[in-house]
C-alpha positions as CSV (number, residue, x, y, z in Angstrom):
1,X,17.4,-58.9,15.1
2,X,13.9,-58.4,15.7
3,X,11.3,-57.5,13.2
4,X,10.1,-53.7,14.9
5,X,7.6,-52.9,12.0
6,X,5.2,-56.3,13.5
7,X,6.1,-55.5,17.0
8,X,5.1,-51.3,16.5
9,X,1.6,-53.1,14.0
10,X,0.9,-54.9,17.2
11,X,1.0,-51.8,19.4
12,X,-1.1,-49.9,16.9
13,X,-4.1,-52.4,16.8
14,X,-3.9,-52.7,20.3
15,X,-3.9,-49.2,21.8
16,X,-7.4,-48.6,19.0
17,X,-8.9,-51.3,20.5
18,X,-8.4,-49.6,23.9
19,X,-6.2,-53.0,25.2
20,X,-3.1,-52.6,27.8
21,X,-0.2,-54.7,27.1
22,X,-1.5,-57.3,30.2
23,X,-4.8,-57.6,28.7
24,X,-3.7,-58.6,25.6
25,X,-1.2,-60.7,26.8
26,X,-4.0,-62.4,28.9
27,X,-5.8,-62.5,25.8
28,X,-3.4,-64.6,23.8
29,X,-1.7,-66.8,26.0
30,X,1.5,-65.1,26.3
31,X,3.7,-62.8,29.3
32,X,3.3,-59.2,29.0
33,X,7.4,-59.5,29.4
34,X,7.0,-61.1,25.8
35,X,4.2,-58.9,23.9
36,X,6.3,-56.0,25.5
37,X,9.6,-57.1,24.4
38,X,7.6,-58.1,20.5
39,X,6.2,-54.4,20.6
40,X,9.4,-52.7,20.9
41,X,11.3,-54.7,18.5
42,X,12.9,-56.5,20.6
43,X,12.0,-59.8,20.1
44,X,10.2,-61.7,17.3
45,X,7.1,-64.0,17.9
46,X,6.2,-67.4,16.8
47,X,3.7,-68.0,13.8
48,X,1.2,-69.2,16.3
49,X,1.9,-66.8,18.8
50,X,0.9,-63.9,16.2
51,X,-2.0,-66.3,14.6
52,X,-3.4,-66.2,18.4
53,X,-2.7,-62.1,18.5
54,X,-4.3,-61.5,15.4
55,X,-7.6,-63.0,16.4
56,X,-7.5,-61.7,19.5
57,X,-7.2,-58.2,17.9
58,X,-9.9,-59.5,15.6
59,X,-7.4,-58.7,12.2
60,X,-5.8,-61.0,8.8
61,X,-2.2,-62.2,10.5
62,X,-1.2,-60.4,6.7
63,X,-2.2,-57.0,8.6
64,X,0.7,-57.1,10.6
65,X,3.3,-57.4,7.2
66,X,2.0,-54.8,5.7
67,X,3.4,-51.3,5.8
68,X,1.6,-48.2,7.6
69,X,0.6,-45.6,5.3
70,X,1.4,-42.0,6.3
71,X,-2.2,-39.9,5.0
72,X,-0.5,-37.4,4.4
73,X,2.4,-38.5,2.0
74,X,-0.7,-39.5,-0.1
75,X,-1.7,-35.8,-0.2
76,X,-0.5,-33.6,-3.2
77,X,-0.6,-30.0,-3.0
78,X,-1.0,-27.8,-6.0
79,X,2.5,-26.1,-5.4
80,X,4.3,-29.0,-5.1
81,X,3.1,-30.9,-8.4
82,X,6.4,-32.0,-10.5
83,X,6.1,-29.7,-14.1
84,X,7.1,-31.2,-16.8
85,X,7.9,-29.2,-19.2
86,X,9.2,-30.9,-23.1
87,X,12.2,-28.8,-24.9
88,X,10.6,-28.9,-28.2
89,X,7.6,-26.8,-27.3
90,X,7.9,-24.7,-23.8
91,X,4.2,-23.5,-23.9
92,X,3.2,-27.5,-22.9
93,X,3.4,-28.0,-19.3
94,X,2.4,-31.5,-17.7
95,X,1.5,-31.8,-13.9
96,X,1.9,-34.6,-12.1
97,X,-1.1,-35.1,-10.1
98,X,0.2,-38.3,-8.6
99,X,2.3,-37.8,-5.6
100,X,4.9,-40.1,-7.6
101,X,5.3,-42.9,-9.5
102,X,5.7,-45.6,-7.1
103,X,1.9,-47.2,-7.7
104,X,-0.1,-48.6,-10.5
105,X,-1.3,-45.5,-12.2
106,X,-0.5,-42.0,-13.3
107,X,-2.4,-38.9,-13.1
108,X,-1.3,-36.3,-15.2
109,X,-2.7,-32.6,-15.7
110,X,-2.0,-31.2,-19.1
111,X,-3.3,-27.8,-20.4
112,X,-3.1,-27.2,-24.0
113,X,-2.9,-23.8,-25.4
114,X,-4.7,-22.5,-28.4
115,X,-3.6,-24.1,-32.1
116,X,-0.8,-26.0,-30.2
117,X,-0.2,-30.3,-30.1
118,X,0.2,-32.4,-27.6
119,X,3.0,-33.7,-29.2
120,X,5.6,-33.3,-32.3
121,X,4.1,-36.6,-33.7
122,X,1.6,-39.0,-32.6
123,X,3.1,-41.4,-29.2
124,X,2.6,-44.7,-27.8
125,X,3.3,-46.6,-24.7
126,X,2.5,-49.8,-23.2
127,X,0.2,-48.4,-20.8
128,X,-3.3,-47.8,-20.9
129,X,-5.1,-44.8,-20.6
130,X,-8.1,-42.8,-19.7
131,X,-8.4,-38.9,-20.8
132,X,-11.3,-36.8,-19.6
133,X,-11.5,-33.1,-21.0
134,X,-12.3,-30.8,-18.0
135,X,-12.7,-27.7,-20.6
136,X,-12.5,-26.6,-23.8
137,X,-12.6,-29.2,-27.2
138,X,-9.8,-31.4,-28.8
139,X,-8.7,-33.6,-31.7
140,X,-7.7,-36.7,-30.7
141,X,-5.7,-38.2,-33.6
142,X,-6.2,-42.1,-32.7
143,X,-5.1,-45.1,-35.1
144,X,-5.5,-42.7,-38.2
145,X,-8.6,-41.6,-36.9
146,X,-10.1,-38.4,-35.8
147,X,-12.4,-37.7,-32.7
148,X,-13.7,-34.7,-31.5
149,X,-13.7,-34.2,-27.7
150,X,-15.7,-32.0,-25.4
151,X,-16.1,-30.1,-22.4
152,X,-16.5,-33.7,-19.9
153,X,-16.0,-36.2,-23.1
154,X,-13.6,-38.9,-21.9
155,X,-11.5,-41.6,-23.9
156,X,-9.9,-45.0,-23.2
157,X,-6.9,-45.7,-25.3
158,X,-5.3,-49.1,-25.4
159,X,-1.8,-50.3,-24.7
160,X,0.6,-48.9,-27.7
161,X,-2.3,-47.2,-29.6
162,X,-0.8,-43.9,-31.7
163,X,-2.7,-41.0,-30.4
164,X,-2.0,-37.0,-30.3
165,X,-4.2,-34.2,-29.1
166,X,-4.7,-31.0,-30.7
167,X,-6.2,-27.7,-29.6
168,X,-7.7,-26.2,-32.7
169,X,-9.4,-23.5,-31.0
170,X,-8.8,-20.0,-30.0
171,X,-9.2,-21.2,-26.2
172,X,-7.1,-23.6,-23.9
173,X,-7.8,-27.0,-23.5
174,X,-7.3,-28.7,-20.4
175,X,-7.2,-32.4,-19.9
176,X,-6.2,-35.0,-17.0
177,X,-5.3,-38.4,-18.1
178,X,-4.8,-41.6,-16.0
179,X,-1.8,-44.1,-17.5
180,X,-1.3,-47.4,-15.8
181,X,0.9,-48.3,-15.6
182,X,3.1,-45.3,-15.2
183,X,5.4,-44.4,-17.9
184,X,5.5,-40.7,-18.4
């Protein structure tokens, strides 16, 4: 069975460049029967024959291997976050910003309301993170330590470092942290 994803890659590079199916063909050597028959799936080229394609279509041979990304599955909207909300305290709710968690990083939305944790306990995890306050001030309980965060403040914390946030004020905190890789 043919390989369709190369054959439809081929068609996709060809029709930007404003080719016809004879042209390139002319182009690299081969019948249109063939680059017709690759294009629809129906037949699978040669190494060389898709070396020659690719540079005629002026692209890395690995162009044609890799998958085509659909924009707008990359595209989150604010209605159709996942909520994540933690049994032991129902007023915490975490949004995934990510559209899931099929790359290398995490985004995640968390607003924290007055005199209220982040967590029972301080937590760790193997990934590493990056927290950037978008309003309002924190405690960040790192390592046994104490640091005071502000409006736009931002913190890195390493791989399986114990850290907890908490919202001493009489406002809501809001934060959006980046984990890579995921593990929420």
């Amino acid at each position: 069975m043919a390989d369709s994803y190369i054959g439809k890659k081929i068609a996709e590079l060809r029709k930007k460049r404003n080719l016809s199916i004879r042209e390139l063909a002319e182009k690299a050597g081969v019948t249109s029967s063939l680059l017709s028959q690759i294009e629809r799936g129906l037949a699978n080229p040669s190494l060389n024959t898709l070396k020659i394609i690719a540079k005629v279509l002026d692209e890395p041979m690995f162009s044609f291997f890799i998958p085509a990304v659909v924009t707008e599955d990359l595209v989150l909207r604010e209605n159709k976050r996942k909520r994540i909300v933690l049994p032991e305290n129902q007023k915490l709710e975490y949004q995934l910003l990510s559209p899931d968690l099929s790359g290398n990083i995490e985004m995640i939305l968390l607003k924290l309301p007055p005199h209220h944790n982040s967590s029972e306990e301080p937590v760790k995890h193997k990934g590493e993170e990056i927290v950037y306050v978008i309003e309002g001030e924190l405690s960040l309980y790192i390592d046994n330590k104490t640091i005071t965060l502000n409006n736009g403040d931002s913190v890195k914390i390493l791989p399986y470092m114990k850290h907890q946030f908490k919202n001493r004020t009489d406002r809501d905190a809001v934060i959006i942290f980046a984990v890579s890789p995921p593990s929420f």
